[in-house]
ROVEXPA-176600 format. One record per residue: residue in one letter; x, y, z of N, C-alpha, C in turn. Coordinates in pm, whole numbers, plus 50000, padded with zeros to 5 digits. Last residue first. Layout:
BEGIN
aXYZXYZXYZ ...
This chain:
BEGIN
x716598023218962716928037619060716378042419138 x715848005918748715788001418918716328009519013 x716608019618546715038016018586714718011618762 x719348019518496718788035418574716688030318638 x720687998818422719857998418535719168006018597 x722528017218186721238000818162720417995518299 x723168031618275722688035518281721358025518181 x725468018018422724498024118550723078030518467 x727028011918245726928005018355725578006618406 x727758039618172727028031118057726548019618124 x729658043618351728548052918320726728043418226 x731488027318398730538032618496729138036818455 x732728032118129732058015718183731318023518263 x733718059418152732808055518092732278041218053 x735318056518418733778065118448733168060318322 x737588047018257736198036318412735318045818424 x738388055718090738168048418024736938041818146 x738228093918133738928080218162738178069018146 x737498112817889737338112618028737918099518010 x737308126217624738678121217672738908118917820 x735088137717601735248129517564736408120017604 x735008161817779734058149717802734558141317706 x736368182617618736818176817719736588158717754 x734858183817428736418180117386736488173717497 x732678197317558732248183917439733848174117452 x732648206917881732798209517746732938193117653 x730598218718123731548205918055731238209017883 x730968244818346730098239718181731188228318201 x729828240818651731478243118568730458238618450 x728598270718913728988260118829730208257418691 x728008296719013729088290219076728718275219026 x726988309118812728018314518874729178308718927 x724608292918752725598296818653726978298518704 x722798304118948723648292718931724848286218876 x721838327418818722528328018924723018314618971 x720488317418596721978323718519722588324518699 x718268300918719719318297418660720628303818619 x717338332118817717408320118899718928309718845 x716128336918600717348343718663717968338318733 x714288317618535715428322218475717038325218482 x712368323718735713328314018779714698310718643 x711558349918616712588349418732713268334818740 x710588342918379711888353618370713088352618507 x708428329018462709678322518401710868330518388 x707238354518515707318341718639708578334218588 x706808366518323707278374518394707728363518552 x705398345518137706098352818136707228359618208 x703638323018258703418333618290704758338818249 x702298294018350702378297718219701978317718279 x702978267918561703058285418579703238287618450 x702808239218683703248249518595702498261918618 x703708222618997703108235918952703428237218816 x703708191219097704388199319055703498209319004 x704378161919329703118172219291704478183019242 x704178126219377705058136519365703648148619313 x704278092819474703918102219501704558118319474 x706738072619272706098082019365705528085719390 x707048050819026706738049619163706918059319290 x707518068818801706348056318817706258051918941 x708668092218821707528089318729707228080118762 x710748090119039709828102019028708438095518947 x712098063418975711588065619077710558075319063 x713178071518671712168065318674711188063818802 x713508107918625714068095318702713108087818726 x713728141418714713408132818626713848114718611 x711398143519022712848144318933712378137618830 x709058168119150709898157919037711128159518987 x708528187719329709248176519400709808165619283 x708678223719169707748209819208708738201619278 x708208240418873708698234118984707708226419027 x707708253818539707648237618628708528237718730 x706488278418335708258277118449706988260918538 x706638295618031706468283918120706688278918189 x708168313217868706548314617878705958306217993 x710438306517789710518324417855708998323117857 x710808282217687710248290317573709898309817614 x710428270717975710688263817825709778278617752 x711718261318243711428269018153711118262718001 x712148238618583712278239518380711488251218411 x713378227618838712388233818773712838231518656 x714118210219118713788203119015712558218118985 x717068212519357715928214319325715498208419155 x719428202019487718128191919495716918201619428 x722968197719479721268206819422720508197819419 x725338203419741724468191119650723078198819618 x727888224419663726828222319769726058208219683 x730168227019470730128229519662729048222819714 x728748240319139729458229519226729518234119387 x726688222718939726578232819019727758225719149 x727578219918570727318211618681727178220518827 x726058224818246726678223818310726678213618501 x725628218617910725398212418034726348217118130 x724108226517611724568232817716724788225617819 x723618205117323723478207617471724068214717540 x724958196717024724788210317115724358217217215 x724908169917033723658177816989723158192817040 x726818161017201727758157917040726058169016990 x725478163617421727038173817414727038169817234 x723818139017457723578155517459724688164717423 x726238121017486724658117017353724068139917326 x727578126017669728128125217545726748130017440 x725488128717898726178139817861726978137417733 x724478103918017724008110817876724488121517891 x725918096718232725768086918087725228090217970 x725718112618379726528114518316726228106718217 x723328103418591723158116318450724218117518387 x724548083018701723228083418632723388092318502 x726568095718868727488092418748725868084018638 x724658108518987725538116318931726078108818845 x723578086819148722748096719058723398105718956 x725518078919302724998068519183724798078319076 x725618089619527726608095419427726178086719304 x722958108519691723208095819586723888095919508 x723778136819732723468124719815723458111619810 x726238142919502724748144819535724748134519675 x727738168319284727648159519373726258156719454 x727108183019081728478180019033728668167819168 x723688184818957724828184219011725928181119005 x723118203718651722768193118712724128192818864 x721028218018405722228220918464721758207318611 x721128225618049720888220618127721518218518333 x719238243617770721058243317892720028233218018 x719358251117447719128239117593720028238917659 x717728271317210718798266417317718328261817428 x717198254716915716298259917026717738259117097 x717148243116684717828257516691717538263816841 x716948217116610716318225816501716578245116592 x718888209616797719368205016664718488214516558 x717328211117049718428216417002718538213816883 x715238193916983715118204417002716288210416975 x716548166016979715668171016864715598186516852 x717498166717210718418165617136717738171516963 x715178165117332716078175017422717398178417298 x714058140717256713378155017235714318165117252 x715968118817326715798123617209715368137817174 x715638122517624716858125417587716708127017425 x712978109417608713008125817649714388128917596 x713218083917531712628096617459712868106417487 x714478073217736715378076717569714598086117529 x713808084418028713908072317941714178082317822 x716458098618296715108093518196714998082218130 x717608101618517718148096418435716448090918409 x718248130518743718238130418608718878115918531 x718108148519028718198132818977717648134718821 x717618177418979718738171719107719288155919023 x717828204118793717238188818790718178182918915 x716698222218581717448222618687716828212718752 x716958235318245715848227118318717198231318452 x715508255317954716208255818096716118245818175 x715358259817631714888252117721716038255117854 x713958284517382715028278017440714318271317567 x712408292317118713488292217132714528288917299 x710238269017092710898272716984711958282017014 x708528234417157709568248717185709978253417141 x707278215817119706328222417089707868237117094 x708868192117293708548192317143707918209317064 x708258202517542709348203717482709648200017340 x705848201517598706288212817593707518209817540 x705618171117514704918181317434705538193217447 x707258161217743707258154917662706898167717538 x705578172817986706998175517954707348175617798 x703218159917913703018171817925704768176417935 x703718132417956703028136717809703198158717815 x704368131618168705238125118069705068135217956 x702288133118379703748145018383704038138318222 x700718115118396700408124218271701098136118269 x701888078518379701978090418429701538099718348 x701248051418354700938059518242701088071218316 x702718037918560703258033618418703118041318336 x702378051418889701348043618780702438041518666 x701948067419187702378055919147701378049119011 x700578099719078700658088419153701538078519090 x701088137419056700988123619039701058114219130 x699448166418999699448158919134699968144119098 x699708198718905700138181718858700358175218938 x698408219818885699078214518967698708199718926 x698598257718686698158246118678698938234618770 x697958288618649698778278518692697968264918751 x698008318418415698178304518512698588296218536 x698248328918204698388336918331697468330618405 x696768311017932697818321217996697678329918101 x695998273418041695918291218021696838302718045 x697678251817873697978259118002697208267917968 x697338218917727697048230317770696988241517884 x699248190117613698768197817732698778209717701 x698918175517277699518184317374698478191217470 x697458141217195696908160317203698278163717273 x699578115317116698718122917230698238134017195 x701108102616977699998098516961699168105017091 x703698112416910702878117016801701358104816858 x705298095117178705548101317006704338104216865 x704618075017337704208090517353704208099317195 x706338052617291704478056517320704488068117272 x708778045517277708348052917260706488053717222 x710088030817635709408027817471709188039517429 x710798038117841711778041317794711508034517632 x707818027418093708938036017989710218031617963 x706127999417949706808007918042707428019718010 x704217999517682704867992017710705638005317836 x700478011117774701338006717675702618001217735 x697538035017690697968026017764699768017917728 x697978071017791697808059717679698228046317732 x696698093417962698098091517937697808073217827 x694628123517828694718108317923695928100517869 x695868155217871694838143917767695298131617900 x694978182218083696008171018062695028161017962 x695168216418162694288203518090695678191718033 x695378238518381696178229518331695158222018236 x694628259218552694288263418422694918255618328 x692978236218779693028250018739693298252718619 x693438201418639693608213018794694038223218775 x692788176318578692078187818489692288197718655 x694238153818711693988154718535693618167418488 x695838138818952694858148918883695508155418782 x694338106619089695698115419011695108127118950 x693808092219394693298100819281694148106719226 x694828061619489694998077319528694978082119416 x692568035319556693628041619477693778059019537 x691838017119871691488018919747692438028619661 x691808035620223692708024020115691638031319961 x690838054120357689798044920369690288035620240 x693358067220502692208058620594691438054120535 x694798074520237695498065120379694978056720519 x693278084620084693758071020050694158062620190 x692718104520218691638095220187692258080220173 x695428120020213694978114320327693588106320351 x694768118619870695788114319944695598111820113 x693058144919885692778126819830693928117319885 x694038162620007692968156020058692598141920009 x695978169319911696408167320017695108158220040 x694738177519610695918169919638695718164619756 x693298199219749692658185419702693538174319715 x695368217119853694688209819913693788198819890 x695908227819560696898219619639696198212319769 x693498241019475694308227219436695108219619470 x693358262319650692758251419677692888236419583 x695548279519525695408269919683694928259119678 x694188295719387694938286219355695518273819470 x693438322219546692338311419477693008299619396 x696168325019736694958329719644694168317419634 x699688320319701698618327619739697318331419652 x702668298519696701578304519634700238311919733 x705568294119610705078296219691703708304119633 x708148273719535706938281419469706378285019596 x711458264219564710238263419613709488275419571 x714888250119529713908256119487712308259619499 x718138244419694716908241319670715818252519572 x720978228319783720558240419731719118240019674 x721478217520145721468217420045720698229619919 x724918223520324723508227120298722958223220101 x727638223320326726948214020380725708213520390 x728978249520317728958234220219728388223520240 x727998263120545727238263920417727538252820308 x727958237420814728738250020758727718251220625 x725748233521137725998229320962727358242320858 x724958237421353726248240921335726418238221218 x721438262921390722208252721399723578250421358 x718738280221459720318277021468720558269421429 x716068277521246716558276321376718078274721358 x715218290421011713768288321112715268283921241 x718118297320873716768305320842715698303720957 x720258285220864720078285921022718438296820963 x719128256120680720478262120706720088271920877 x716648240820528716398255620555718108263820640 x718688219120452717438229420399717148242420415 x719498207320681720158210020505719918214020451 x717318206420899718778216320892719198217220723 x714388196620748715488193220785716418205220802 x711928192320571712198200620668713188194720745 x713198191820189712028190120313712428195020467 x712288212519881712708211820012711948203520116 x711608215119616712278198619688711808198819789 x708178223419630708978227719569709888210719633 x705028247119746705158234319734707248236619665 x702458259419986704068261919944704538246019865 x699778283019990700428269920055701858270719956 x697258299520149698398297920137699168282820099 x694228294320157694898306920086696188309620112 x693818277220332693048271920246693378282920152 x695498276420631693918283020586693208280620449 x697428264220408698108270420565696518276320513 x700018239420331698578248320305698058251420391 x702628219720202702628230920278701058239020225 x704218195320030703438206420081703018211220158 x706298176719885706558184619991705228196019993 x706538141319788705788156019765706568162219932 x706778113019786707788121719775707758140519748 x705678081419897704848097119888706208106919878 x706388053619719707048066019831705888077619765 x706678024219679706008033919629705798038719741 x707798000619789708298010019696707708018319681 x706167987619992706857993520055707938002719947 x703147981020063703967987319919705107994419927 x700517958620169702067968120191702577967620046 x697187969520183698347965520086699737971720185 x696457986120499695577981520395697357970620297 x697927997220716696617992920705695847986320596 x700867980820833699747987720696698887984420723 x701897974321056701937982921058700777991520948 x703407944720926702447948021027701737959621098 x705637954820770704597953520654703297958320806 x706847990820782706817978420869705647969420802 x706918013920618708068004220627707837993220682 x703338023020575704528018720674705478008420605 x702448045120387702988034320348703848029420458 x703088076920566702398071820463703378056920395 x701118082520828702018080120824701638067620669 x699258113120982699158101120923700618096020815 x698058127521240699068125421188698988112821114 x696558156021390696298140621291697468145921199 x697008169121686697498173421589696858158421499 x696908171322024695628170021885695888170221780 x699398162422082698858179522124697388181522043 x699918137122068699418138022181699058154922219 x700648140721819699438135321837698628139721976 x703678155321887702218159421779701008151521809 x704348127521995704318144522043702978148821990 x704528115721781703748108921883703398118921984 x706828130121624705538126221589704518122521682 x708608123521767708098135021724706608136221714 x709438090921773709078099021870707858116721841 x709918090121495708568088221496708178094821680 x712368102021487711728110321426709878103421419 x713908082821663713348094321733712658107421646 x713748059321475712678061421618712628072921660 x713508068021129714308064421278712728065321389 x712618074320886712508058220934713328057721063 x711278084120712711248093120862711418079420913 x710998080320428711808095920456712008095120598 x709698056220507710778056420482711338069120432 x706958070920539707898060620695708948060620666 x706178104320510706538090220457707188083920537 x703598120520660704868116520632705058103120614 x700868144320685701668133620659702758129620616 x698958163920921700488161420894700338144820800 x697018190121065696848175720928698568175020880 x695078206021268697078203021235696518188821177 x693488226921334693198214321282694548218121218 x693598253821629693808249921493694068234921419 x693478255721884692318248521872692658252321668 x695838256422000695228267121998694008263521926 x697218231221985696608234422141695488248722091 x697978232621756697068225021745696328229721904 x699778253121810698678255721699697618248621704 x702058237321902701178255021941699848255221882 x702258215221775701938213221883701108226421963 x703428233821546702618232721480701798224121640 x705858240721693705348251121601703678244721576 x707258219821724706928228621862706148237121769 x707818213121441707198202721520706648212321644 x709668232421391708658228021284707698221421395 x711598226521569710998242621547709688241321481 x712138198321461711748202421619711438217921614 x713458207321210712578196721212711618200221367 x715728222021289714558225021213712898218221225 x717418206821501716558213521497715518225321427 x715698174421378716738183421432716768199221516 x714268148321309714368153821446715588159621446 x713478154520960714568149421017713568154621201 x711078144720734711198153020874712388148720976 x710788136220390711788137120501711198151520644 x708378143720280708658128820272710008130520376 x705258157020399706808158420338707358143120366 x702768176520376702998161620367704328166020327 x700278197820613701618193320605701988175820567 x697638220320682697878208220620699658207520594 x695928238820882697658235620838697588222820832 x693478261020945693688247920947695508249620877 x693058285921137691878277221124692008264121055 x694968301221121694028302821188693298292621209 x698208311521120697228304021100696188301521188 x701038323221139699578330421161698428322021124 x702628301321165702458309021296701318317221279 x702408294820877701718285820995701978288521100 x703908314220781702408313120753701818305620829 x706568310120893705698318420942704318317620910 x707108285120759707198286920900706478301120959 x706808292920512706118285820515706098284120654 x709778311420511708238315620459706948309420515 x711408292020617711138302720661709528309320662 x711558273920361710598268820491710588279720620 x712788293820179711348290120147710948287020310 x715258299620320714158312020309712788311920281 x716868277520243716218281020335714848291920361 x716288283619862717118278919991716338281620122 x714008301819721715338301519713715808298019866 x710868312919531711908306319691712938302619680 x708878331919377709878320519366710748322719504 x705158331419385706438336319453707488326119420 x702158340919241703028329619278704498331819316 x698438340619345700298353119357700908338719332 x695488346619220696578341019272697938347919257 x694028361818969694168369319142694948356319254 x693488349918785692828347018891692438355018980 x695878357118627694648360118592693518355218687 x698378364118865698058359418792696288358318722 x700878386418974699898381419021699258373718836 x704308375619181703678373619089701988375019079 x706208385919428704908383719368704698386519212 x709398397219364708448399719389707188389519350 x712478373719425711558382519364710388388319422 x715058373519677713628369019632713358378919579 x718228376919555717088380819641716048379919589 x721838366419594720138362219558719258366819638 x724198371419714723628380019629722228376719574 x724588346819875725318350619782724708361719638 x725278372820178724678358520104725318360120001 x726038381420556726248383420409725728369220308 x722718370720727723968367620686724838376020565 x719868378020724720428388820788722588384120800 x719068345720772718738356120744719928367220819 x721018320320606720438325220743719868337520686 x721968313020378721558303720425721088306120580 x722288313920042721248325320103721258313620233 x724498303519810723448303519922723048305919980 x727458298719755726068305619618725278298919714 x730058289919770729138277619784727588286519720 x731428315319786731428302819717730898295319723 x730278333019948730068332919869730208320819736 x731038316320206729458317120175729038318020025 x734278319020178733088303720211731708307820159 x734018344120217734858339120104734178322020066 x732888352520502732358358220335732558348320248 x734928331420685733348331420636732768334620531 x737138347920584736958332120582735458329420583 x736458369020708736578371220590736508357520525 x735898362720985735398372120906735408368420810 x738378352821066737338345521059736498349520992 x740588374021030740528362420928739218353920940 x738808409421047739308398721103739188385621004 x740148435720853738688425220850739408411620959 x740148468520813741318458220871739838448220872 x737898480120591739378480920672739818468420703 x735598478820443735098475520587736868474320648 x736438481520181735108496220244735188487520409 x738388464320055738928475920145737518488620205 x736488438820073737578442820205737888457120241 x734568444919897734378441620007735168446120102 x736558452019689736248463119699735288456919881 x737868424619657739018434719697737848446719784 x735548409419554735878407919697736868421119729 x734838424419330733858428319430734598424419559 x737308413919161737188427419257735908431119328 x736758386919171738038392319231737918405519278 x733448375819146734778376619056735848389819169 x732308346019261732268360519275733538366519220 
């Protein structure tokens, strides 16, 4: 926040007590909306989006999403579907949980699933056992414990989606999962300071688009009671995906000139539901939009270590004139992940890459733009985990006025991040770049 908005802060409110102002000075620096009715850091949800359907799509920002999604399932009527891969027992998590025990008593069908290893303590399966015992179906995805599976144990392959579908005309998808780090004091108190929250991104949708996200949900809790594969989806709303090709793992180049490009209708949105597989059909559809781009690329990425191709395209693109900014954390939960994505900041920086880093808080959200026409959120990272062994679901949104915002979105990041510069990066110390190059011949086993 630059110097004189703070001066002009202080002198309209007089003498300011030091806790006071210590607070502002904290909030604003860390860039996070993290209670309601807090001074923030100037980010305010857009308006609705409506789309050729008559679906709405809404951009979310930090806590404020599972806010959103906390109230839609206080007015719910008749069903609340819920899969997230982390449910801490805090007290978000427990607001979430007393919330949806209401609902189920009120004779509303409560459909919960969670991953064992997002929810691997006892007193977050306690919770859970709560929930059951209020009528709520709860299904628990891939037990950590092999004795525990009902069908194959697979104990790598993680359900890593976050959704949210509230009557069959609401639902919410994006990182966030329901934990304090997340939503901050937005659904419940708590003592977390703002550097200590994480920074997130979430879609939020209304309408006749819904019901894609509930298929999702539905094949997936198929999988979990009657086994056999979990359906990947190929042709959802105004998306068309070609069929992903058979071939050598990633970080080969397959993809290169032997697929159709993915189709979006304009003024829609399309939901990319993936599964654990080799031929993922996120690939081909990243892959294309970003070949296909002509003047600029945005991404915002928590975990970022691909295979070569994409880092080629990204480099291809720039080079014939497109601008690429990229922006990534400066710290993360997985400090691995960070010195992950560094290993390609030379390769991208010497090809006129924009890169910067978001600093104070750890960024977990995962969108792109491409071209001011096309905005991708969702639970994917880019990272071999995401593509071949998750469970993950992502939105495109081919809409103009949709990409503008999470746009904005990005330049408000901007703010409180550091560009790395080419000169600089080069003359980094001789062990981050072993480290780097280290980590990024094993990025497969990430």
């Amino acid at each position: 926040m630059p110097g004189s908005r703070i001066s002009n802060f202080i002198a309209s409110r007089g003498s300011m007590p030091r806790k006071l102002l210590s607070k502002f000075l904290r909030e604003r620096r860390v860039g996070l909306n993290y209670a309601p009715g807090h001074v923030d850091d100037g980010w305010a949800t857009p308006p609705p989006v409506t789309l050729a359907d008559g679906s709405t799509v809404q951009l979310m920002k930090d806590g404020e999403s599972l806010k959103h999604a906390y109230d839609a399932i206080s007015a719910a009527k008749s069903r609340v579907c819920l899969e997230f891969y982390i449910w801490d027992n805090d007290a978000t998590g427990r607001a979430f949980a007393e919330l949806l025990e209401k609902k189920a008593r009120e004779g509303v069908r409560v459909y919960v699933m969670y991953d064992s290893f997002g929810v691997i303590t006892g007193n977050d399966r306690t919770m859970f056992q709560q929930l059951r015992r209020a009528g709520a179906h709860v299904s628990e995805f891939h037990p950590i414990r092999p004795w525990e599976s009902n069908f194959a144990w697979k104990p790598y392959c993680r359900d890593h989606r976050k959704v949210v579908v509230v009557d069959d005309h609401y639902a919410m998808i994006g990182g966030h999962n329901i934990a304090d780090a997340y939503a901050g004091s937005w659904v419940a108190a708590n003592d977390l300071q703002p550097n200590q929250l994480w920074r997130d991104t979430a879609l939020a949708v209304t309408g006749p688009a819904t019901r894609h996200f509930l298929w999702s949900f539905v094949r997936t809790w198929r999988y979990l009671h009657h086994g056999g594969r979990i359906v990947r989806a190929m042709h959802v709303g105004g998306l068309r995906l070609p069929e992903s090709p058979k071939g050598p793992r990633v970080g080969k180049a397959k993809f290169r000139n032997s697929t159709p490009g993915p189709a979006l209708e304009p003024q829609s949105l399309g939901v990319l539901a993936t599964v654990p597989t080799l031929a993922s059909p996120l690939r081909p559809l990243l892959h294309n939009l970003i070949r296909r781009s002509t003047s600029n690329i945005r991404m915002t990425m928590a975990y970022f270590a691909p295979d070569d191709e994409l880092i080629g395209e990204l480099c291809a693109a720039a080079g014939r004139g497109v601008k690429v900014q990229l922006m990534f954390g400066a710290k993360s939960d997985l400090p691995i992940m960070v010195t992950a994505a560094r290993a390609f900041y030379e390769r991208l920086l010497c090809n006129k890459v924009e890169i910067y880093e978001r600093q104070h808080v750890i960024l977990h959200a995962k969108s792109i733009t491409v071209d001011d026409e096309t905005a991708i959120i969702g639970s994917t990272n880019l990272d071999y985990r995401s593509i071949e062994f998750n469970c993950e679901i992502s939105a495109a949104v081919r809409s103009p006025e949709f990409a503008a915002q999470v746009n904005a979105l990005f330049d408000h990041d901007v703010k409180y991040a550091r560009r790395i510069l080419h000169d600089a990066w080069r003359h980094r110390h001789w062990r981050d770049k072993f480290m780097q190059f280290a980590i990024s011949r094993v990025r497969y086993l990430l």
